[in-house]
N, C-alpha and C positions, 0 to 999 in steps of 0.2 A: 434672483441670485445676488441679494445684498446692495445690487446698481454699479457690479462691474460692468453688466454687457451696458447699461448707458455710457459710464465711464469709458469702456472700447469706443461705442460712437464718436465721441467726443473728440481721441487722440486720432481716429480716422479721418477728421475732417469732417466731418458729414454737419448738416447746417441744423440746427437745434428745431423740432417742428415741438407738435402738438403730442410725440409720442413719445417726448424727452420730459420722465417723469424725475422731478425735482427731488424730493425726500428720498428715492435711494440713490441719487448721485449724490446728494450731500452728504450721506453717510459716507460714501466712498474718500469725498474729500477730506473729511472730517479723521478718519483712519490716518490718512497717508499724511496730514497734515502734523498728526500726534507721531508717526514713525521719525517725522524730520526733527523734529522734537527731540523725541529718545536720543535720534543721532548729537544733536547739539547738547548734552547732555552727559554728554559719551567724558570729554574734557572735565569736568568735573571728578570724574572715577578714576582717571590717570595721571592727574594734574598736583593731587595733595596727597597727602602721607594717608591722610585715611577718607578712603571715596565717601562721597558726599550726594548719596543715591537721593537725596531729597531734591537735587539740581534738576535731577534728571528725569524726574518725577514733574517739577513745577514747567520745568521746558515744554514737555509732554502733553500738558496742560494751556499753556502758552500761547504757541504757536496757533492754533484753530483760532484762539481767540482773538487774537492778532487779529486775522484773517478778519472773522467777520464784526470786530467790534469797528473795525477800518470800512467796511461795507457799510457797515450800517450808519455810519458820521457821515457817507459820501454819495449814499446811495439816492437820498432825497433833491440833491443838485444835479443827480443827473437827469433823474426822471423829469424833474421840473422845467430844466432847460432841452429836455429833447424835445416835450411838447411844444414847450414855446415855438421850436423853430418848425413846427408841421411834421416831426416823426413821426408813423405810424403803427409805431411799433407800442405796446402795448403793456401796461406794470408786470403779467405773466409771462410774456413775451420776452421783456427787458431781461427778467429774473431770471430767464431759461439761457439767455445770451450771454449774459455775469454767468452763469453757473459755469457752463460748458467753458469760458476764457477761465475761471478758477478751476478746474480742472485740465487747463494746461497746467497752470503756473504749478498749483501743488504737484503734478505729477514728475515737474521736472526738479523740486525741491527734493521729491522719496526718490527720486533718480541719483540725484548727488548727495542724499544722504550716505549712504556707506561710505566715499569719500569724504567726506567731513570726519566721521567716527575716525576712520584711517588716519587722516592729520590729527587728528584730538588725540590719540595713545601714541603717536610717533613723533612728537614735539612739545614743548615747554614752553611756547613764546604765545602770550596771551593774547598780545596785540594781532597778531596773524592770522588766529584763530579767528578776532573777534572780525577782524577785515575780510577774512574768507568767507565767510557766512554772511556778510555783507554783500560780496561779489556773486554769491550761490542765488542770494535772491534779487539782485537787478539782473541775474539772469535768466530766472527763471520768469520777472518781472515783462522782463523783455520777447519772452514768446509765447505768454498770454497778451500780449497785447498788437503780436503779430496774429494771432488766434482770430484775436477781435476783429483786428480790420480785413482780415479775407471772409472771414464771416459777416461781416458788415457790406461786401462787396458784393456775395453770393446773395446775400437778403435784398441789395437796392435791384440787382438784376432779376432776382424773381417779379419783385413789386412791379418793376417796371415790366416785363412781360403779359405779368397780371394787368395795368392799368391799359398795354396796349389793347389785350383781346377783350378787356371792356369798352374799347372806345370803337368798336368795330358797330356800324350803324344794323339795323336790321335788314335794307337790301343788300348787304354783301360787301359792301365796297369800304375797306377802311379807311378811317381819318389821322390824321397827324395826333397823336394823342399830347400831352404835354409831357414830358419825360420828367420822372422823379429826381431831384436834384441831390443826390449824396455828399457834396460838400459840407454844407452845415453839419451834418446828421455824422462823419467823419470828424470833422471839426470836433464837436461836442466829446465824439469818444476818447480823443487822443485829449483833449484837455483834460477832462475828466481822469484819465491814467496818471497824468504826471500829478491831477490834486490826490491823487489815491497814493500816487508812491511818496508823493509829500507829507499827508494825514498819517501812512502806514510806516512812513520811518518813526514821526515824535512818537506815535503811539506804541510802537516798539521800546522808545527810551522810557515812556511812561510806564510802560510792562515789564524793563528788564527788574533783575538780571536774566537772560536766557544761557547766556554759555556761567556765568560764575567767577568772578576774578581769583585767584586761588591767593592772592595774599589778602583777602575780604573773609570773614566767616558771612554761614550760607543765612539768605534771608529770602522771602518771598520778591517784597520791591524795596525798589531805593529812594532815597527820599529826591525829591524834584529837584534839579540843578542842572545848569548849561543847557546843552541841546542832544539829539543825534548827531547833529553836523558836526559840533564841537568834538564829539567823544572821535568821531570817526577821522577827523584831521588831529587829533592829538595823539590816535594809534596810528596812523601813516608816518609820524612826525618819532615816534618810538622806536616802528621796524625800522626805519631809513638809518635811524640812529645805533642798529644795533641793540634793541631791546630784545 
């Protein structure tokens, strides 16, 4: 069915196994991540005197790659550093855990798309726009990464129930097994998010334009200058002023 019924698993909570097949949830992500696209895209057709469906097209385009050109710059330091510290968990394994946390975040981006399009045709102010769709995805940012760590908690307490009924001796009587230590392995994840949303902002400024300035004619990218950080405290510094 395309990889919604994995994609239902996934918003149900349920812990990513062996049966959480990769290639059609990422179709699923890949969709909903080009919908949130169109949406940001939306501002473009309502913004200038004659819509500028090539925004909304490149947006479209965008956004997935966002996604995973950001995975893939970040994905290497994770894996590296969770083996260092005795994770268990496995490159198939990891991929299946990233998949299902990115199928929060995207799902909660196609969720406040139609909102976005809604502010994109019912206001003029660039700077808002661009700050909205900034706040859409540190929020969306923020419950894949709630995702993560209950699912990081459901996996150490499997492991751990795994390593006790292996340490159970052959007469019967069981032993104090060592209990698997989730800190580091917690650790590693939550660092690793803020290097992901640090990597996935520049790479965003590296990608835009995604929404379009409307006093700019349309271009694919813009040339390299300031930061994210920069742009996004010099549109807070606009609204506040009344731009």
């Amino acid at each position: 069915m395309f990889g919604f019924r994995e994609f239902d698993r996934v918003l149900r909570g349920e812990v990513p196994s062996g049966e959480t097949k990769l290639a059609p949830l990422m179709r699923v992500l890949v969709l909903l991540a080009v919908s949130y696209g169109v949406c940001m895209g939306v501002y473009a057709l309502s913004s200038r005197e004659e819509p500028e469906f090539r925004q909304m097209l490149a947006s479209a385009l965008k956004v997935p790659a966002l996604l995973v050109l950001t995975l893939l710059v970040t994905f290497p330091s994770l894996y590296v550093f969770n083996t260092l510290l005795g994770s268990r968990l496995h490159m198939v394994e990891l991929a299946r855990l990233l998949a299902s946390a990115f199928g929060v975040l995207v799902a909660v981006l196609a969720a406040f798309g139609p909102i976005v399009a809604f502010f994109s045709v019912t206001t003029s102010s660039y700077p808002f726009i661009l700050l909205l769709n900034v706040v859409v995805f540190a929020v969306a940012g923020s419950f894949g990464l709630g995702y993560l760590q209950r699912t990081l908690g459901a996996l150490i307490q499997l492991d751990t129930a795994r390593r006790m009924a292996d340490a159970t001796p052959p007469d019967g009587e069981p032993e104090m097994p060592t209990m698997l230590d989730g800190s580091p392995t917690r650790t590693v994840f939550t660092a690793w998010m803020f290097v992901f949303a640090l990597v996935g902002s520049q790479m965003s400024w590296v990608l835009r334009p995604f929404i379009g300035s409307p006093d700019k004619a349309f271009t694919w990218f813009r040339p390299r200058d300031s930061s994210f950080l920069e742009a996004v405290g010099r549109s807070i510094r606009v609204l506040l002023a009344g731009g």
